[in-house]
Each structure stands twice: as structure tokens, then as C-alpha cells.
C-alpha positions, 0 to 999 in steps of 0.5 A, a space after each residue: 500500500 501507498 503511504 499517504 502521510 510521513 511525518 519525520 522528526 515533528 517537534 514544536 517548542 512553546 519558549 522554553 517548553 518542548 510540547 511536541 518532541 521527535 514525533 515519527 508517524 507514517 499512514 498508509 493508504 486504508 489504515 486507522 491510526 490513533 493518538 492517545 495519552 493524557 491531558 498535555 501528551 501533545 495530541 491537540 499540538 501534533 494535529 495542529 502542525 498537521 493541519 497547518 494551524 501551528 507551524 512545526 519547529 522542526 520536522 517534516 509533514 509529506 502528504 501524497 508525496 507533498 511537503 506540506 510542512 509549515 503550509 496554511 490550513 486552507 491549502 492543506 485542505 485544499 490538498 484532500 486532508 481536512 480536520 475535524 473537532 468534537 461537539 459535546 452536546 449537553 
């Protein structure tokens, strides 16, 4: 199967604060992955840097072949990856 997402050596650092730190992820075609872990893991700061909210400090983020690192999130959008967010209802 055709890898559609590499993410190599992903870190994000907030001043002195590593949020983020070495993440390695590749995604092939038709395959479910999952990130979990407690409150401040850095999930929410990983998802971001690959939807182009935030802009990695290091790292790269290659989608279909693409180096969409640091590339804003209406054109990561624009190139077939969108995001979206949780509705509680209460």
C-alpha cells in the first residue's frame, strides 16, 4: 500500500517548553491510526502542525508525496486532508 502521510522528526517548542518532541508517524493508504495519552501528551499540538494551524519547529509533514510542512490550513485542505473537532452536546 501507498503511504499517504510521513511525518519525520515533528517537534514544536512553546519558549522554553518542548510540547511536541521527535514525533515519527507514517499512514498508509486504508489504515486507522490513533493518538492517545493524557491531558498535555501533545495530541491537540501534533494535529495542529498537521493541519497547518501551528507551524512545526522542526520536522517534516509529506502528504501524497507533498511537503506540506509549515503550509496554511486552507491549502492543506485544499490538498484532500481536512480536520475535524468534537461537539459535546449537553
Amino acid at each position: 500500500m501507498k503511504t499517504v502521510l510521513e511525518i519525520t522528526e515533528l517537534t514544536k517548542v512553546f519558549g522554553g517548553l518542548e510540547a511536541v518532541k521527535d514525533v515519527n508517524i507514517s499512514v498508509k493508504e486504508r489504515e486507522i491510526h490513533a493518538l492517545i495519552g493524557p491531558n498535555g501528551a501533545g495530541k491537540t499540538t501534533t494535529l495542529s502542525m498537521i493541519n497547518g494551524t501551528l507551524t512545526p519547529t522542526t520536522g517534516t509533514i509529506v502528504f501524497r508525496g507533498e511537503d506540506i510542512t509549515g503550509m496554511a490550513p486552507h491549502k492543506v485542505a485544499q490538498k484532500g486532508m481536512g480536520r475535524t473537532f468534537q461537539n459535546i452536546k449537553q
